[in-house]
C-alpha positions as CSV (number, residue, x, y, z in Angstrom):
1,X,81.1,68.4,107.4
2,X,82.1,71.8,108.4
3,X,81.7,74.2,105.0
4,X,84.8,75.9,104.1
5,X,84.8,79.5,105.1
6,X,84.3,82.0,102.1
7,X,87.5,83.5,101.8
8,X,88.3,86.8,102.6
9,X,89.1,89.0,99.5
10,X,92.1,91.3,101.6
11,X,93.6,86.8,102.0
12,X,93.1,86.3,98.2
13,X,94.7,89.6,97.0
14,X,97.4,88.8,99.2
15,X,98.4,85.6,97.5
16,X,101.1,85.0,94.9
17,X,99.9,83.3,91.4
18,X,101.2,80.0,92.8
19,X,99.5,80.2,95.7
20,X,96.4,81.1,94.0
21,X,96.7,78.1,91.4
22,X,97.5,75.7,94.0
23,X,93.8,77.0,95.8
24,X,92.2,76.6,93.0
25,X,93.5,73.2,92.7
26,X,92.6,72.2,96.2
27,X,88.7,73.6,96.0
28,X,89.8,76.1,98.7
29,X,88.7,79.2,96.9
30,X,87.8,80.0,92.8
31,X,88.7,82.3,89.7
32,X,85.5,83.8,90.4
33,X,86.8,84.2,94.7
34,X,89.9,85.9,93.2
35,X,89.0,88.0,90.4
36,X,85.6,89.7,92.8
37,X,88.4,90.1,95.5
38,X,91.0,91.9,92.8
39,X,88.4,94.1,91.3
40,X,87.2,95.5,95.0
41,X,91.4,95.7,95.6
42,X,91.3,98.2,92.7
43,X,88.1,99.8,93.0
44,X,90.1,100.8,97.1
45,X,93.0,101.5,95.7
46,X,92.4,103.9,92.5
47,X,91.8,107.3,93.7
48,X,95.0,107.1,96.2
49,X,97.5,106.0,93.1
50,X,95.9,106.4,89.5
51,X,97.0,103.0,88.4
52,X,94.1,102.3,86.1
53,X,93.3,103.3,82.5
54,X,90.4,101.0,82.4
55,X,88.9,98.1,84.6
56,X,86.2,95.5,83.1
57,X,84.6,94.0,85.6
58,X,81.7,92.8,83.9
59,X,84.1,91.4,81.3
60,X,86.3,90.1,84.0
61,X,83.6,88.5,86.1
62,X,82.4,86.8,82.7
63,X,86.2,85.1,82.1
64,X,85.9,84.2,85.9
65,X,82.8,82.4,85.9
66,X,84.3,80.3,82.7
67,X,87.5,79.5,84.3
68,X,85.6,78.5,87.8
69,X,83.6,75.9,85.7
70,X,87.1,74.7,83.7
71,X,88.8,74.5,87.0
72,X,86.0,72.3,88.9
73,X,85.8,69.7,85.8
74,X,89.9,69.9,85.5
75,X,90.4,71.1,82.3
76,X,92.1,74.4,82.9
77,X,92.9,75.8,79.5
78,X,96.8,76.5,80.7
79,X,99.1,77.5,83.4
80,X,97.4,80.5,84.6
81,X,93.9,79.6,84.1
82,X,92.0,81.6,86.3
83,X,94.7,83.8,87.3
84,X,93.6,88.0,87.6
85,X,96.2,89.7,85.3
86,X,96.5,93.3,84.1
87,X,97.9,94.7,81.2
88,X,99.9,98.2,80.2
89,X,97.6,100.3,78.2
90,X,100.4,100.2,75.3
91,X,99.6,96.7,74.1
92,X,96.3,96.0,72.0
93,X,93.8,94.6,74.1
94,X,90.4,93.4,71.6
95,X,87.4,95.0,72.7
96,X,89.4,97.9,74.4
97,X,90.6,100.9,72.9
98,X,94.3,101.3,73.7
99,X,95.3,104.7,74.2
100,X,98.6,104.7,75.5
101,X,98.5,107.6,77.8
102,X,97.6,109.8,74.7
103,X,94.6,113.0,73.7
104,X,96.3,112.5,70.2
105,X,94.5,108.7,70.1
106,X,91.0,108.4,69.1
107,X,88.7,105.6,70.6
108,X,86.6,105.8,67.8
109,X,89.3,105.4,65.1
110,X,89.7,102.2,65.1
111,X,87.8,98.8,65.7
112,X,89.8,97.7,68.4
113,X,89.3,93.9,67.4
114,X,92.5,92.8,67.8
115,X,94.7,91.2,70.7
116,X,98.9,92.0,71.0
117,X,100.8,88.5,70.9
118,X,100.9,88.7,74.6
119,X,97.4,89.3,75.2
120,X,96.1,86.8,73.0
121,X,98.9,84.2,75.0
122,X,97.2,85.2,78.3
123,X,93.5,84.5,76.7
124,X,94.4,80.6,75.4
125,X,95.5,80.4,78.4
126,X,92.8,81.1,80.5
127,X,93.7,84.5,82.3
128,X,91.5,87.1,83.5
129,X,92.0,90.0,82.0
130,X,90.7,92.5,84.7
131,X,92.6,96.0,83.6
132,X,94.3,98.1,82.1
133,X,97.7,100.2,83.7
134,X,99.1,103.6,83.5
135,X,101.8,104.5,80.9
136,X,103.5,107.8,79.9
137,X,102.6,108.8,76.6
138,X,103.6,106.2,74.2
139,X,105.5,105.2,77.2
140,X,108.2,107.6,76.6
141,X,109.8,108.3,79.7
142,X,110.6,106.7,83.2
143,X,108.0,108.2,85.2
144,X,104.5,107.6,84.7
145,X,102.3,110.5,84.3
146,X,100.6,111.6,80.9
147,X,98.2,114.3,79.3
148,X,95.8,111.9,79.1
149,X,95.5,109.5,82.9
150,X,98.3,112.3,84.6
151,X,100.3,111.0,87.8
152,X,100.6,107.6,89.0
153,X,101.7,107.6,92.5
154,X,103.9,105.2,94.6
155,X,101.8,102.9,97.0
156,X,104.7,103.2,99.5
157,X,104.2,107.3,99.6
158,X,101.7,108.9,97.2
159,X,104.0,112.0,97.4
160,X,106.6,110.0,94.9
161,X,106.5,108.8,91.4
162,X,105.9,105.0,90.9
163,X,108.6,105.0,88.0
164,X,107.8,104.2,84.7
165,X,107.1,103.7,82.0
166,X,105.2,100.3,83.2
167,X,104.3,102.1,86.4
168,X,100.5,101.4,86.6
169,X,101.6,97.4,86.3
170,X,103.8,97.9,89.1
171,X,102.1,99.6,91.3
172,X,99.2,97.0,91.0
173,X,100.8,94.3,91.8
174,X,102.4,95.6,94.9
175,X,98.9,96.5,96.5
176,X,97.4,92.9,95.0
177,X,95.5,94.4,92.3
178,X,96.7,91.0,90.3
179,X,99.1,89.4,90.8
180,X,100.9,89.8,87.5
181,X,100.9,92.3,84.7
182,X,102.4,93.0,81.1
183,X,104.7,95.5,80.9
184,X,106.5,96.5,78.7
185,X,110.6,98.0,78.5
186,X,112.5,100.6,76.0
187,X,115.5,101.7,78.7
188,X,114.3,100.4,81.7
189,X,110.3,101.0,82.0
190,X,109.7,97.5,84.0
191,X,112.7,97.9,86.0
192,X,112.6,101.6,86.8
193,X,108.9,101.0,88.3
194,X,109.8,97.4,89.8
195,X,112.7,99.2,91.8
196,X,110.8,102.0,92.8
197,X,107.5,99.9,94.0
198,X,109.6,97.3,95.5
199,X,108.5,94.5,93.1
200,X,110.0,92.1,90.4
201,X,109.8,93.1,87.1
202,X,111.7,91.2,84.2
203,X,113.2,92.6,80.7
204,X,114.0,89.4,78.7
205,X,116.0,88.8,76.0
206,X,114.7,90.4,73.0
207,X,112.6,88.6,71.2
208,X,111.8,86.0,73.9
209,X,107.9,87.8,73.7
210,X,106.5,88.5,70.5
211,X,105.4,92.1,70.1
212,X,102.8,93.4,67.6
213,X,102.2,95.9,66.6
214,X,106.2,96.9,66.3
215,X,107.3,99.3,68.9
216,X,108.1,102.9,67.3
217,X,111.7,102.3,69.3
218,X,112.3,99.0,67.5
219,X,114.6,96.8,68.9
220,X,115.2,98.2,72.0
221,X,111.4,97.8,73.2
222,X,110.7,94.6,75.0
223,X,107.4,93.2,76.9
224,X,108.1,91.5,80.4
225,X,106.7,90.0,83.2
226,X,105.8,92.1,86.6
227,X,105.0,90.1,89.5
228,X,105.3,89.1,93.4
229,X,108.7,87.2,93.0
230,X,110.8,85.7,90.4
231,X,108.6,82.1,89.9
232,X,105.8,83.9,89.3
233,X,107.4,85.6,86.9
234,X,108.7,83.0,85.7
235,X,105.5,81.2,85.3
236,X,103.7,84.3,83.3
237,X,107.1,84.5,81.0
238,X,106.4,80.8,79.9
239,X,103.0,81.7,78.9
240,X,103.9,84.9,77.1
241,X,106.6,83.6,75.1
242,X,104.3,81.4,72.7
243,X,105.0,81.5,69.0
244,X,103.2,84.5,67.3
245,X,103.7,84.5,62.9
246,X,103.0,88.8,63.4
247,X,106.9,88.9,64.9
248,X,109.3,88.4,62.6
249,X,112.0,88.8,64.9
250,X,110.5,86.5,67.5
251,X,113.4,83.9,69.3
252,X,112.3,80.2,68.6
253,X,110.7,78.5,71.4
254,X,112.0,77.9,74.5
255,X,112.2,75.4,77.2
256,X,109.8,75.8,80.6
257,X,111.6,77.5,83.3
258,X,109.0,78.0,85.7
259,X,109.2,74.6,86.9
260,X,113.0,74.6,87.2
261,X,113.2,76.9,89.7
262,X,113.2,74.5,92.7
263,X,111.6,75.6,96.9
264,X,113.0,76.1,100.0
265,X,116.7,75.0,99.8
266,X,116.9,73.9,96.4
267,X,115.7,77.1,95.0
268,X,118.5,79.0,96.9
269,X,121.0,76.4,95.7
270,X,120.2,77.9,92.3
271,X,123.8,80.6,92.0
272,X,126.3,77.8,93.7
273,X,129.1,77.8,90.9
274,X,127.1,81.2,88.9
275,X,130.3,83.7,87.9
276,X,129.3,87.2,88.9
277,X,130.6,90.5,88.3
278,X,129.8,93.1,90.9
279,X,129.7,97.0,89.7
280,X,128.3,99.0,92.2
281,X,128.4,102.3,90.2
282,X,129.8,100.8,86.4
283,X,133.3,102.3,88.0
284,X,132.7,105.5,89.5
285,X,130.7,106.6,86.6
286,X,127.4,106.6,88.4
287,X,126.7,108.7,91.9
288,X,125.0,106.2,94.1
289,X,122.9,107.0,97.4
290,X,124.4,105.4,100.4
291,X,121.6,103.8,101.9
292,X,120.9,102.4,98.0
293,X,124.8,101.0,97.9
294,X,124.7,99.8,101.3
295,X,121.7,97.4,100.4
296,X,123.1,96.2,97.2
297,X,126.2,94.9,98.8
298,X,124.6,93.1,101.3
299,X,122.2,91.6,98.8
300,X,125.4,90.9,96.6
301,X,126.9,89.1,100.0
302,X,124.4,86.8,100.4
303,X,124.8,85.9,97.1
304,X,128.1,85.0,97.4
305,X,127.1,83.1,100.8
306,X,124.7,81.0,98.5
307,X,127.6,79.8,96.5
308,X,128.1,82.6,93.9
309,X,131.7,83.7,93.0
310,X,131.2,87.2,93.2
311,X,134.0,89.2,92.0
312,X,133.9,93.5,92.1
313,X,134.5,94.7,88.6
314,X,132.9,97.2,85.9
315,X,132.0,96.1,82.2
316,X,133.5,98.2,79.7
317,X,130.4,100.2,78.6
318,X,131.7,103.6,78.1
319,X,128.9,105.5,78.1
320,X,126.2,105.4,75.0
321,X,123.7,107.9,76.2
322,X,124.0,109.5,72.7
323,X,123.6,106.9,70.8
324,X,120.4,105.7,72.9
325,X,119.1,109.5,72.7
326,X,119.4,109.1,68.7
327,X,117.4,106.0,68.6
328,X,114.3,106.7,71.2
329,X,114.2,110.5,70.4
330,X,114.0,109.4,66.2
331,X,111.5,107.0,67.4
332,X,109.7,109.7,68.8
333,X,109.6,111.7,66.4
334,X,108.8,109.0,63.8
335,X,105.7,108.0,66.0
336,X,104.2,111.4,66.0
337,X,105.2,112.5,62.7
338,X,101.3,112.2,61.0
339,X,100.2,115.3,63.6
340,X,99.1,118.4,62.9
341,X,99.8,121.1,64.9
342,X,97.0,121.4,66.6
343,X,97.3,117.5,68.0
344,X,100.8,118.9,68.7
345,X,100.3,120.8,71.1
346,X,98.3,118.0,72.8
347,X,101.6,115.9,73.6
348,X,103.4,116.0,77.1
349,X,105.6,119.0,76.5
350,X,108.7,116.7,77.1
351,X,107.5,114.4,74.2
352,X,107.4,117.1,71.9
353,X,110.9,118.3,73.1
354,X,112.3,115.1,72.2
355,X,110.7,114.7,69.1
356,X,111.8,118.1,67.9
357,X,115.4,116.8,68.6
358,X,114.8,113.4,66.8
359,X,113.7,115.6,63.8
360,X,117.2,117.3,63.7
361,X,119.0,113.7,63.6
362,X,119.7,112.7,60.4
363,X,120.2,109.1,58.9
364,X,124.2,109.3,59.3
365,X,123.1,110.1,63.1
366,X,121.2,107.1,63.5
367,X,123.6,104.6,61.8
368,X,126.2,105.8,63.9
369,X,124.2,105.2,67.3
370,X,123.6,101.7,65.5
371,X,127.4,101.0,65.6
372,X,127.7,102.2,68.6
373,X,125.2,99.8,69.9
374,X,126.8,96.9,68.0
375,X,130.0,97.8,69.3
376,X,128.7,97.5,73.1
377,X,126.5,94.6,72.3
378,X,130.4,93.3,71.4
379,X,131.7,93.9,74.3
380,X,129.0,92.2,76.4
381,X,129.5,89.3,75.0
382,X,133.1,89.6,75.3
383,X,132.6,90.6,79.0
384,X,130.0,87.1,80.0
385,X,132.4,84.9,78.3
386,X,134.0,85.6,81.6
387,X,130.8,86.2,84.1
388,X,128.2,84.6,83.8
389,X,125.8,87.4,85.6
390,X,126.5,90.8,86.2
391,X,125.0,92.6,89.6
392,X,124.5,96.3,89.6
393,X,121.7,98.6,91.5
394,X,118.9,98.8,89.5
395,X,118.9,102.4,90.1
396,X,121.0,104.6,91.7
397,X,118.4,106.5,93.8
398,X,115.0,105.7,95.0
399,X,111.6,107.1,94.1
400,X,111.4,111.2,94.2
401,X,108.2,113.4,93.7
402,X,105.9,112.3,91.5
403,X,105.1,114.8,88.4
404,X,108.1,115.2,87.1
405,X,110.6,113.6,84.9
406,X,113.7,114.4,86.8
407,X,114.7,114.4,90.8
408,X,114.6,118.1,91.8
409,X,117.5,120.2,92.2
410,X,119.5,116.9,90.1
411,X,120.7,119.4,87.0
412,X,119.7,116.5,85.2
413,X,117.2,117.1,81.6
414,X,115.7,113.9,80.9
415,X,115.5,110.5,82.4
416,X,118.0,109.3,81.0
417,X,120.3,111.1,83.6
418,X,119.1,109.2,86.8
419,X,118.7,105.5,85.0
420,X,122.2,104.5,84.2
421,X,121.8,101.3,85.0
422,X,118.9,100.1,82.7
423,X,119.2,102.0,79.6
424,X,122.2,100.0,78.4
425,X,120.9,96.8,78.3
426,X,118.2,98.0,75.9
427,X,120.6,98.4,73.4
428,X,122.0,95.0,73.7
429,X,119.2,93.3,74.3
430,X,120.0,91.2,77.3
431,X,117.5,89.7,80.0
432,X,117.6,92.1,83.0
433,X,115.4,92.0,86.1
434,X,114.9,94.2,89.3
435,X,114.4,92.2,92.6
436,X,113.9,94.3,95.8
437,X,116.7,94.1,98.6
438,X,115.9,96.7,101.0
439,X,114.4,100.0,101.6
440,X,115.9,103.4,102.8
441,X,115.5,105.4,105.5
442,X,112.0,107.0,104.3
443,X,110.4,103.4,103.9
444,X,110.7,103.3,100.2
445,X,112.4,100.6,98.2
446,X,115.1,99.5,96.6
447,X,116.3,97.4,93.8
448,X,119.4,95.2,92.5
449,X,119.8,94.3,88.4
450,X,120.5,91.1,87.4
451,X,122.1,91.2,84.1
452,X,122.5,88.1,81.6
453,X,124.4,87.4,78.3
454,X,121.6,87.0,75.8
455,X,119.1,84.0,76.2
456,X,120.3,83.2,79.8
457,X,116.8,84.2,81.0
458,X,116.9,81.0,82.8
459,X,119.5,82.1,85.0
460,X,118.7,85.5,85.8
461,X,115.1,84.0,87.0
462,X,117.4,81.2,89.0
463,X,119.5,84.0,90.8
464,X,116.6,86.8,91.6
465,X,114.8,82.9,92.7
466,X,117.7,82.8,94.8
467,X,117.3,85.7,96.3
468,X,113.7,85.3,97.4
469,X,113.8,82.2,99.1
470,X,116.8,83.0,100.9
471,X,114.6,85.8,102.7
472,X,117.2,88.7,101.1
473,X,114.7,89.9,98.5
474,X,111.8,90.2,101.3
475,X,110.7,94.3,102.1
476,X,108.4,95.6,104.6
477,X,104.5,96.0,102.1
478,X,103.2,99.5,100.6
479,X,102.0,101.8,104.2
480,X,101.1,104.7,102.0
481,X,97.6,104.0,103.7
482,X,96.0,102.2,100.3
C-alpha cells in the first residue's frame, strides 16, 4: 500500500476545525500534523502583524503529542480534542503570565497557577493551547495597540488597524494561525476585529460563558468565540459554555447547537420563516460608507431569498453613548485605581484620559446610566416580540490606519464614535455576531450584525450558518503578503 503523503502544513492551516476533526478521525493527518503546521504559520506571520503576546510551542507540541495518542486509541477527551486554539491575553491562562497589553502588570507578582473558566473548558477538552493574542490595555478600546505589545496590523493591509479589542484573535485566525480563539467583548471587541479581518466572531448572551476573574466593566464584558465560519463557532461555543461555580451570574446549561446547524441545503434552510428587521443606519442616525451599505443589502437580500421575512425598520434605541461612557470609563478608573503615579504614567495616554473622566462620575452618574440601560434592554425585548433577528452593518466603515483610536480627519474622540452598531448590545446583553459579506474597493472587508433577543444564540449561529453555505458570507483571503 501507497503511504499517505505527509501533509503539507500551508493544507492544514488552511482547514476549518471541522475539517480538521474529521482528519483526524480518518487517520489522514494528527494533532501533532496540525499544531507543528500552526506554530510555523505564526512563527511567518508575526513580524508582518504583531498578533502574538506569547507562543508555547514546547508546551503546545507536549498537548499535541497527548492528543495524537487519545485520537489513535479513540478516546478524544471532547469535541475539539486536538484542535490548535489561541487565547486573548486578558483571560488567565495557568503557567502564563497574563498581562493584558499592560507595563503596569508584573510577571513576577503573581503565581500564574490558575486557568479562566474558558481556558480550563478548552483543557478538559483536549485543545491545544498554542498562544496567546494581542489586546489594548485591559482591552479598553476598539483598536488593538498597547504600551506594552503596540500595533496589531490587519492581514488584508498592514497599513490598517485589525480592530479591537480581540484583535490579535482575529487576526490569527484569518491567516490560520488556529483555527479558533477566545475573545473576549465589552462594546464590540470580537465584532469590531471580526468585521475588520473579515472573520466570524460571536458575542453571546451574557452569561452563556463563564468569566473569572470578573471583568472591571461588569456586565457588559462577554467572552466569545472567533472562528472560520459560524459551525465552528458554534462548535468552540458548546465547549466554552460548561458550568464554572467561580461565575455567579453564569446562564444554566444549554442545549448543543453545533450539531443543529445542518450542510449544504439544509444549513441554508436555517432563516425560512426567521422575522427580521433590517436597519441599515438605526434610522439615519449612523453615516454609513457606500460600498459598506451596498454589501449589507445584498447580504440582507439573500437572506430574504433563503426564506427570511425581511422587513426595513430601526429599533428604538435612542442613543445611550452616555450612559455606556459612565459605565466603561468608571470601570476604568476602578481598574487602575491602586496606581501610583509613577505606574500612571505608564498607561496608554487614552486610558488615563478615560479614567480621569470616570473619576469625575459620581454614584448618581452611574445609577442613572444603569436605568438607562434597563430602559433599552426594555425596549429590545419589546422590539423581538415582533422580529425575531435584527440585521445591521457591523460597522459603518471599514478598517483605517492602524495606531490610532479614531479614523483620521473623523472629528470623532473615542471609539465609541465609529462603533454604533456594537456598543448597544453590550448593555443589553444580547447574542451578536459579525459574518463577512463583502469587501470594498481597497480589498478590505466587511461585516453584517446579527442581533438576537437574549438566549436566541441558537438562531443567530443558524442565520450567520445561513449565510456561509449559501456562498454570501464567502470573501477573497488576507493578500497583505503574510
Amino acid at each position: 500500500m501507497t503511504p499517505t503523503p505527509e501533509p503539507g502544513a500551508a493544507a492544514l492551516t488552511g482547514l476549518t476545525a471541522r475539517q480538521l476533526i474529521a482528519g483526524y478521525e480518518r487517520g489522514d493527518f494528527s494533532p501533532l500534523d496540525a499544531t507543528r503546521a500552526v506554530l510555523e504559520r505564526i512563527e511567518a506571520v508575526q513580524p508582518a502583524v504583531n498578533a502574538f503576546v506569547r507562543v508555547d510551542a514546547e508546551g503546545a507540541l507536549a498537548q499535541a503529542v497527548d492528543a495524537t495518542e487519545r485520537r489513535r486509541r479513540g478516546e478524544p477527551l471532547g469535541p475539539l480534542d486536538g484542535v490548535p486554539v489561541t487565547v486573548k491575553d486578558l483571560l488567565l491562562q495557568a503557567g502564563v503570565p497574563t498581562l493584558r497589553g499592560s507595563r503596569t502588570v508584573r510577571a513576577d507578582a503573581t503565581a500564574w497557577d490558575e486557568d479562566a473558566p474558558a481556558v480550563a473548558r478548552l483543557r478538559e477538552n483536549g485543545a491545544v493551547l498554542v498562544a496567546r493574542t494581542t489586546t489594548p490595555e485591559f482591552g479598553w478600546k476598539g483598536v488593538t495597540d498597547s504600551p506594552l505589545t503596540a500595533i496589531t496590523r490587519n492581514p488584508y493591509d498592514v497599513s490598517r488597524t485589525s480592530g479591537g479589542s480581540s484583535g490579535g484573535s482575529a487576526v490569527a485566525v484569518a491567516l490560520g494561525a488556529a483555527p479558533l480563539s477566545v475573545g473576549t467583548d465589552g462594546g464590540g471587541s470580537v465584532r469590531i476585529p471580526a468585521s475588520f479581518c473579515g472573520v466570524f466572531g460571536l458575542k453571546p448572551t451574557y452569561g452563556r460563558i463563564p468569566l473569572y476573574p470578573a471583568s472591571p466593566f461588569g456586565t457588559l464584558a462577554h467572552a466569545g468565540p472567533i472562528a472560520r465560519d459560524a459551525a465552528d463557532a458554534a462548535l468552540l461555543l458548546d465547549v466554552l459554555s460548561g458550568p464554572d461555580w467561580r461565575d455567579w451570574s453564569q446562564l444554566p446549561p444549554a442545549a448543543t447547537i453545533a450539531g443543529t446547524l445542518g450542510a449544504g441545503a439544509a444549513g441554508a434552510d436555517g432563516v425560512k420563516g426567521v422575522r427580521i428587521a433590517y436597519s441599515p443606519s438605526l434610522g439615519g442616525q449612523v453615516a454609513v460608507a457606500p460600498e459598506v451599505a451596498t454589501a449589507v443589502r445584498a447580504a440582507v437580500t439573500r437572506l430574504a431569498e433563503l426564506g427570511a421575512y425581511v422587513e426595513e425598520t430601526d429599533p428604538d434605541l435612542a442613543e445611550p453613548v452616555d450612559a455606556f461612557h459612565t459605565l466603561w470609563f468608571t470601570g476604568a478608573a476602578r481598574l487602575t485605581r491602586h496606581l501610583d503615579s509613577g505606574q500612571r504614567e505608564l498607561l496608554d495616554p487614552g486610558l488615563r484620559e478615560i479614567c480621569a473622566e470616570g473619576e469625575r462620575r459620581s454614584a448618581l452618574d452611574y445609577l442613572a446610566a444603569v436605568d438607562v440601560r434597563t430602559d433599552l434592554g426594555r425596549r429590545m425585548g419589546r422590539f423581538h416580540s415582533s422580529y425575531d433577528l435584527l440585521v445591521t452593518p457591523t460597522l459603518p466603515i471599514t478598517a483605517f490606519e492602524a495606531g490610532v483610536e479614531v479614523p483620521a480627519g473623523s472629528g470623532l474622540r473615542r471609539w465609541t464614535g465609529w462603533t454604533p452598531f456594537t456598543y448597544p448590545f453590550n448593555l443589553t446583553q444580547q447574542p451578536a455576531a459579525s459574518v463577512p459579506c463583502g469587501v470594498d474597493g481597497d480589498g478590505l472587508p466587511i461585516g453584517i450584525q446579527l442581533v438576537g433577543a437574549r438566549h436566541q444564540d441558537a438562531l443567530v449561529l443558524r442565520a450567520a450558518h445561513a449565510l456561509y453555505v449559501s456562498g454570501a458570507a464567502a470573501i477573497p483571503a488576507p493578500s497583505a503578503g503574510v
